[in-house]
N, C-alpha and C positions, 0 to 999 in steps of 0.2 A: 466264925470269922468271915465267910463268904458272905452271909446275910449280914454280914453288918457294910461290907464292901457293896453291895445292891442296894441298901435302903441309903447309903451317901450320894450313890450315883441317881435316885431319881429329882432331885434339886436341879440335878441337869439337864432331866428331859424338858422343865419348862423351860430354861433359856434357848433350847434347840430350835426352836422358830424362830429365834431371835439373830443366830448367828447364822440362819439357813438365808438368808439374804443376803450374807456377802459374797453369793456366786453369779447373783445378776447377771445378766450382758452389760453391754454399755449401751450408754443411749443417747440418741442424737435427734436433733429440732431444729429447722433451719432459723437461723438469728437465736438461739440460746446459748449464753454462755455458759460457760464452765460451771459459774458457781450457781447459775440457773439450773442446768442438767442436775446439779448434786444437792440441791436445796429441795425441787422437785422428789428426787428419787428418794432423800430421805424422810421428806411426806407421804412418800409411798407405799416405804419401809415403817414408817412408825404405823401408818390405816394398817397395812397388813397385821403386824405383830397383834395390836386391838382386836382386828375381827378374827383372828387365829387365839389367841389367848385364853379363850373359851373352850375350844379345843386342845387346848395343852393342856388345861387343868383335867379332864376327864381324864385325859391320856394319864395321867399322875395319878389318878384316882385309881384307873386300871391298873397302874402298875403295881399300886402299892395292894393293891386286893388280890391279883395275880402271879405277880413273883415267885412265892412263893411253892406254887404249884408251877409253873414257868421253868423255876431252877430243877425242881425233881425232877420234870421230864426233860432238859437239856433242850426246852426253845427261846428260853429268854435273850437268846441274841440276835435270833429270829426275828423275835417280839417286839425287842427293842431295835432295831434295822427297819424293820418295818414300817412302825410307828415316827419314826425319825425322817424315813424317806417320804411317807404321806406328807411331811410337816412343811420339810423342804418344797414338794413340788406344790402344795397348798398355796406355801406365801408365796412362791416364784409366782405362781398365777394370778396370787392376788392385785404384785409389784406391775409385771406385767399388762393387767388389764388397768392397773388407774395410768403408767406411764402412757400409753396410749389412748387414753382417755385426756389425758392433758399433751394430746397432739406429738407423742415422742414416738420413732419406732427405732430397733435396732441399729448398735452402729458398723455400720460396713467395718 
């Protein structure tokens, strides 16, 4: 019952890049609007998810090759934390370096 609940839960490790984005800061540009800033960040959001994508799939690979040795020894929350939080600080970097690449920095 457990391994069946672990091999449902890896379908989620790839969207986890995906929704690691919506912790952003916000971001500001003097003369951009609103729907500029959000137009912008979600070109940045979509480059990121691409160039990370690559990297989810591994991560999926691992998991599904490792689990099961994972779960006997009780670090597959570990493993999976782990893996979730690289993913997170990944894209935040990625979002990060193109908004300021496209002349954006933090917003006060």
């Amino acid at each position: 019952m457990q391994a069946k609940r672990l091999w449902s839960a890896i379908p989620l490790l790839a969207i986890l890049p995906t929704l690691a984005g919506c912790g952003t800061p916000h971001w500001s540009k003097a003369g951009a609007s609103k729907d500029t800033v959000a137009a912008d960040l979600a070109d940045c959001n979509a480059q990121a998810d691409a160039l990370i994508k690559r990297e989810a799939n591994i991560e999926s690979d691992i998991m599904a090759t490792r689990a099961p040795d994972w779960q006997r020894t009780g670090t597959i929350g570990i493993n999976q934390a782990g893996m979730s939080a690289t993913d997170k600080k990944r894209t935040n970097n990625y979002v990060e370096d193109c908004m300021r690449a496209k002349g954006y920095g933090p917003a006060s």
